[in-house]
C-alpha positions in Angstrom: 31.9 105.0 75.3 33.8 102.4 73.3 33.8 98.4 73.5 36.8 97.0 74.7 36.5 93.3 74.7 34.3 90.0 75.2 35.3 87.6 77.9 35.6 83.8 77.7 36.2 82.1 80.5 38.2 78.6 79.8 38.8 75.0 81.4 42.3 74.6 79.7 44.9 77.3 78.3 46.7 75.2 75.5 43.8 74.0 74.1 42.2 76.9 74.3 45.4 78.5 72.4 45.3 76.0 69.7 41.6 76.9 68.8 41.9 81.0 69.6 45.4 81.6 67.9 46.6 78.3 65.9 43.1 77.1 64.2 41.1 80.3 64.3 44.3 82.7 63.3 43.5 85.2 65.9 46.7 86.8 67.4 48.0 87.6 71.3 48.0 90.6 72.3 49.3 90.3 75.9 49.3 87.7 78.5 48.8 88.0 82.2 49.1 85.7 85.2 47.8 87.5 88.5 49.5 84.9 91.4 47.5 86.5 93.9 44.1 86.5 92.1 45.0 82.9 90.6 44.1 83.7 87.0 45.5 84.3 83.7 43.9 86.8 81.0 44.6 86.5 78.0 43.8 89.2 74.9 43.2 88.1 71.4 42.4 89.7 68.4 42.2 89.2 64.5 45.3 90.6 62.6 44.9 93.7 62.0 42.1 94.3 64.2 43.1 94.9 67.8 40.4 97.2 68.6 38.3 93.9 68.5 39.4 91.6 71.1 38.2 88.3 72.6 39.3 87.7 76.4 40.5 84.4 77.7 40.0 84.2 81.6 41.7 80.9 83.1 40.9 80.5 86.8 43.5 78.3 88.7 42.7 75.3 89.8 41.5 75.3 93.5 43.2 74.2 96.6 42.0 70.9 95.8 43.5 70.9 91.9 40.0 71.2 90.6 39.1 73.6 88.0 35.7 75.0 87.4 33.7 73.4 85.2 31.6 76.0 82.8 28.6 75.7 81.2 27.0 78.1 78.3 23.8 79.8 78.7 21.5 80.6 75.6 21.3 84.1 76.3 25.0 84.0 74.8 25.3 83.6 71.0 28.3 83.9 69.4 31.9 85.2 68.2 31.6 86.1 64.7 34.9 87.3 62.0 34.9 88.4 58.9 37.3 86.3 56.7 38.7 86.5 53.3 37.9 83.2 51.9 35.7 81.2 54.0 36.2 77.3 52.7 40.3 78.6 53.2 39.4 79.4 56.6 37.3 76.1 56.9 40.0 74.4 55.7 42.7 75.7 58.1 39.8 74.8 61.1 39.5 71.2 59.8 43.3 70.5 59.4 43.8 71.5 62.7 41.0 69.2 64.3 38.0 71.4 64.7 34.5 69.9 63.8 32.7 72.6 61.3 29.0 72.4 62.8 27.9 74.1 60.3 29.5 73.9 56.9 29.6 76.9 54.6 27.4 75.5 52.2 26.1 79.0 50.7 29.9 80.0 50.8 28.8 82.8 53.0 28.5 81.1 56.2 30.0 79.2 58.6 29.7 77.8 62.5 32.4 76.0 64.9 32.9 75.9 68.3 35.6 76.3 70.7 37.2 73.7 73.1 34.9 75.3 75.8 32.0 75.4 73.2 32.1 79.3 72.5 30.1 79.3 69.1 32.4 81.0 66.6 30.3 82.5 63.3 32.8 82.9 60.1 31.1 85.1 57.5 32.9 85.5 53.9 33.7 89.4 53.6 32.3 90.5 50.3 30.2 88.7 48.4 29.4 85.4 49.0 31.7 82.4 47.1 30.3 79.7 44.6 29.2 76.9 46.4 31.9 74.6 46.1 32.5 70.9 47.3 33.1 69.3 49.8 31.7 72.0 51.9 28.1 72.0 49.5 27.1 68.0 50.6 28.6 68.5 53.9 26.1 67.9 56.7 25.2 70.5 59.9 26.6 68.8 63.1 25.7 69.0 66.7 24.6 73.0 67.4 25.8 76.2 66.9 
């Protein structure tokens, strides 16, 4: 048995894209659009990593133009990544718009969520950094 992947299913590609792969730093891997089922899969993984990958599933909008709306269910946590430096990678979420619902105030660990609000955990690899402004008096928001 091996693990292959874990599957996300999204409301909007782009934004979606600009979380995954620009904010985040996860890379593609492949793309596909299936016409006839009406979906597009997309594979992500973290550089260097590809036996680890995250799943986007986009379902077309209907004959009608609607797309499905999803909602999360508790008995789904999280995403989590090991990162080199955890306020860098806090930093890089911020400067690209994401809300960090929970700051890495111990320098170990961190929350944020996706535009479909997938929790993503960031934990510093190694030991864990000084705690270090502006992340220390930075307060939790919303859920993770």
């Amino acid at each position: 048995m091996k693990y292959l992947h874990t599957m996300v299913r999204v409301a909007n590609i782009e934004a979606s894209l600009r979380f995954y792969r620009d904010a985040l730093g996860l890379e593609v891997l492949s793309r596909q659009d299936n016409e006839a089922g009406k979906f597009t899969l997309i594979f992500l993984a973290a550089p260097g990593d590809s036996q680890a990958q995250v799943e986007l599933t986009y379902n077309w909008p209907n004959a009608q133009g609607v797309v499905e709306t999803y909602t999360g269910g508790r008995n789904f946590g999280h995403l989590a990544y090991a990162v080199p430096d955890i306020y860098a990678a806090c930093q890089r979420l911020l400067d690209h718009g994401v809300t960090i619902s929970r700051p890495p105030r111990d320098g170990r660990m961190a929350f944020v969520r996706s535009p479909d609000q997938i929790s993503i955990e960031l934990l510093q690899a190694g030991p864990a950094l000084a705690p270090a402004e502006p992340w220390l008096s930075m307060p939790n928001v919303g859920v993770w």
